[in-house]
C-alpha positions in Angstrom: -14.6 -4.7 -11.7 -15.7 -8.4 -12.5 -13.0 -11.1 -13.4 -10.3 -10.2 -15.7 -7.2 -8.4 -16.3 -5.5 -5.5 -13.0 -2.2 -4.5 -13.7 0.7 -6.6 -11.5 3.6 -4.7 -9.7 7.5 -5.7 -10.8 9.9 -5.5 -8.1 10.5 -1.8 -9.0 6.9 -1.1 -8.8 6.1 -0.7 -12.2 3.1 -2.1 -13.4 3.8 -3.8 -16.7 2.4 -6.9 -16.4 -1.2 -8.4 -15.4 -2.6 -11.0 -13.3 -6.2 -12.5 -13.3 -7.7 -11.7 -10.9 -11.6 -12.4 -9.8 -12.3 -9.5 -7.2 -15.8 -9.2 -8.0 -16.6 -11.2 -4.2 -13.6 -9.2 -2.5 -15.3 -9.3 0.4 -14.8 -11.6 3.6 -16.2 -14.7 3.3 -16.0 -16.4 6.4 -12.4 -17.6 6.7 -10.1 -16.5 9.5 -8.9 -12.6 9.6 -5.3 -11.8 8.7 -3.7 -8.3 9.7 -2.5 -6.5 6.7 -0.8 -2.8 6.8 -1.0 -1.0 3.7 0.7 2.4 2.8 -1.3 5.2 1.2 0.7 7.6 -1.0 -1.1 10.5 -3.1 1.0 14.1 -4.8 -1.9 14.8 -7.2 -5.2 16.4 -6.7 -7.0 16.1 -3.4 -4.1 14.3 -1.6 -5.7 13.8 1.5 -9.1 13.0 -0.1 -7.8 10.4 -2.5 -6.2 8.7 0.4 -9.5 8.7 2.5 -11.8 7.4 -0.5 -9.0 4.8 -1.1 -9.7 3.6 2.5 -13.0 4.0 2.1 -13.3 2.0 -1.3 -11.2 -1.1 0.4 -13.5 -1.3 3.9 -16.4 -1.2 1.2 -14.8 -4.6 -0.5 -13.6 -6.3 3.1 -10.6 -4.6 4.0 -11.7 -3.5 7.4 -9.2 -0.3 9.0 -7.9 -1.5 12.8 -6.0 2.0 12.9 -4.4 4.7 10.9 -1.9 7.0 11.3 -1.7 11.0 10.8 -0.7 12.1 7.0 3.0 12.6 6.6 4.2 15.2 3.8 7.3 14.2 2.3 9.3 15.5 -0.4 9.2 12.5 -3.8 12.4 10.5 -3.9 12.4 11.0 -7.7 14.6 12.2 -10.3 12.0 14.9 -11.9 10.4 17.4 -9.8 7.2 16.7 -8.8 5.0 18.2 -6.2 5.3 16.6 -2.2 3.4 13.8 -1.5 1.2 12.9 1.6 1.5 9.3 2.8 -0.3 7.2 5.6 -0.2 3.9 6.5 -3.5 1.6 7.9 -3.7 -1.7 9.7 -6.5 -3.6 8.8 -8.2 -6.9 8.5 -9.4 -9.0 6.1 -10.7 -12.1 4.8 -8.8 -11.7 1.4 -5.8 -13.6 -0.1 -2.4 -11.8 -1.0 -3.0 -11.6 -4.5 -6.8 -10.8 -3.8 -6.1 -8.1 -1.7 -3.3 -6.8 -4.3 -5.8 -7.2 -7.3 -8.0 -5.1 -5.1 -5.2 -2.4 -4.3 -4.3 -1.9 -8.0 -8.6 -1.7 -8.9 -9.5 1.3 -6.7 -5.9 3.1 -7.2 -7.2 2.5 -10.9 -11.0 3.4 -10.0 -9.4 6.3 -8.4 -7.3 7.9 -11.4 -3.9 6.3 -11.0 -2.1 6.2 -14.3 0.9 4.6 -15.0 2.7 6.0 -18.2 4.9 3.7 -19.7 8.4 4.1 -19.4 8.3 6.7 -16.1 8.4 4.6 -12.6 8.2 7.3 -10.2 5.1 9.3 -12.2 3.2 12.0 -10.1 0.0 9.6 -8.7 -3.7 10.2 -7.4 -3.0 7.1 -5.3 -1.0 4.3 -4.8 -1.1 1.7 -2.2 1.3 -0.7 -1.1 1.0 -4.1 0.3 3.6 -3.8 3.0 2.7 -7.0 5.3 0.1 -10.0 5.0 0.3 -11.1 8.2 3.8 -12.9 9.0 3.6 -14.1 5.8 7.0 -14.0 3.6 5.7 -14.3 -0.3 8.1 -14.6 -2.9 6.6 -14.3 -6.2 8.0 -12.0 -8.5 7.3 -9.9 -10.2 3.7 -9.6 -9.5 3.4 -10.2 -5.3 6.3 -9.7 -2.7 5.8 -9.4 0.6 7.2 -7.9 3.3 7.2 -5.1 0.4 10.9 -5.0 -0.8 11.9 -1.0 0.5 9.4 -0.8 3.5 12.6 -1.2 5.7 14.5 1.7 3.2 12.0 4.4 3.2 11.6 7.0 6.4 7.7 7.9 5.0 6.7 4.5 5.4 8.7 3.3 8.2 7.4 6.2 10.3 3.7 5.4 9.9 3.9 2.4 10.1 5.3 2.4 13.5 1.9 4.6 14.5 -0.3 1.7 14.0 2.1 -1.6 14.0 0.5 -3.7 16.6 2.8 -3.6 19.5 6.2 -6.0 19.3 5.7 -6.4 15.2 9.1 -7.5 13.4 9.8 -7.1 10.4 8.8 -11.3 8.8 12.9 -11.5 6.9 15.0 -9.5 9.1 13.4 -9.2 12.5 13.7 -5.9 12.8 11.0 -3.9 14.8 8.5 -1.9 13.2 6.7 -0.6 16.0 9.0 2.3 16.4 11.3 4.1 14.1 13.8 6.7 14.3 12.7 10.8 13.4 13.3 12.1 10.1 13.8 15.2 8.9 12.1 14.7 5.7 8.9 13.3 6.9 6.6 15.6 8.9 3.3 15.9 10.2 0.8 17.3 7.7 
């Protein structure tokens, strides 16, 4: 995708808005490495092969994996039925800015099949893939980039990976909670 127009998240992940973007050289360029840990979600199709060729897609564009944990299945915290989801989360480094690396996120999630019908937050998806951390960094600027990601600390099927492949003594950048460990949970097992 050349410069123009990638959907923005809102603070309830809905994508209503857009940002520009140029993610044509998202690739690292030179400038010191920032860890970045990014949550992989898929309930449609291929679950586990979306998620790889997402990973895939971003070490292509210089988003380079450091580790990444097992697939979870976990039920959807939704209010329609929808089929179980698989979710993983990857450390990784890269060159890109924030909103680079979100610009990218949103362009293979949409390379990938990821839809987002108007009016339905929590639809069924390919893909998705959260920004969860950027570094230490604490970035406030809603609706289109907030980071730590505002549930990370609320949700078991992200907390859980993340403690697989959090680099060892990572806090959470607001609160200063751990996140290299976290509690068992029934609703989130191995796949």
């Amino acid at each position: 995708m050349a410069a123009g127009r990638v959907p923005a998240p809102t603070v309830r992940g809905l994508y209503t808005e857009t940002i520009d973007v140029d993610v044509r050289n998202a690739k690292p360029t030179g400038e010191a490495l920032t860890t970045v840990y990014l949550a992989f979600g898929s309930n449609l199709g291929d679950r586990a092969g979306s998620i790889a060729r997402a990973i895939d897609r971003l070490a292509a564009r210089g988003v380079a994996p450091q580790a990444h944990s097992p697939l979870y299945e976990t039920e959807p915290v939704t209010p329609d039925p929808q089929p179980p989801y698989l979710n993983a989360v990857v450390r990784a480094e890269t060159a890109l800015s924030a909103p680079a690396l979100l610009a990218l996120c949103l362009e293979v999630e949409h390379a990938l099949g990821r839809r987002r019908p108007a009016g339905r937050a929590p639809a069924p998806r390919e893909i998705d893939i959260d920004l969860l951390l950027y570094g230490p960094e604490v970035i406030a600027d809603p609706p289109t980039l907030i980071v730590p990601h505002p549930r990370l600390l609320g949700r078991p099927f992200v907390r859980i990976p993340l403690a697989d492949v959090a680099a060892p003594g990572l806090r959470h950048p607001v609160t200063g909670e751990p996140l290299d460990r976290a509690a068992p949970d029934p609703s989130v097992r191995l796949a």
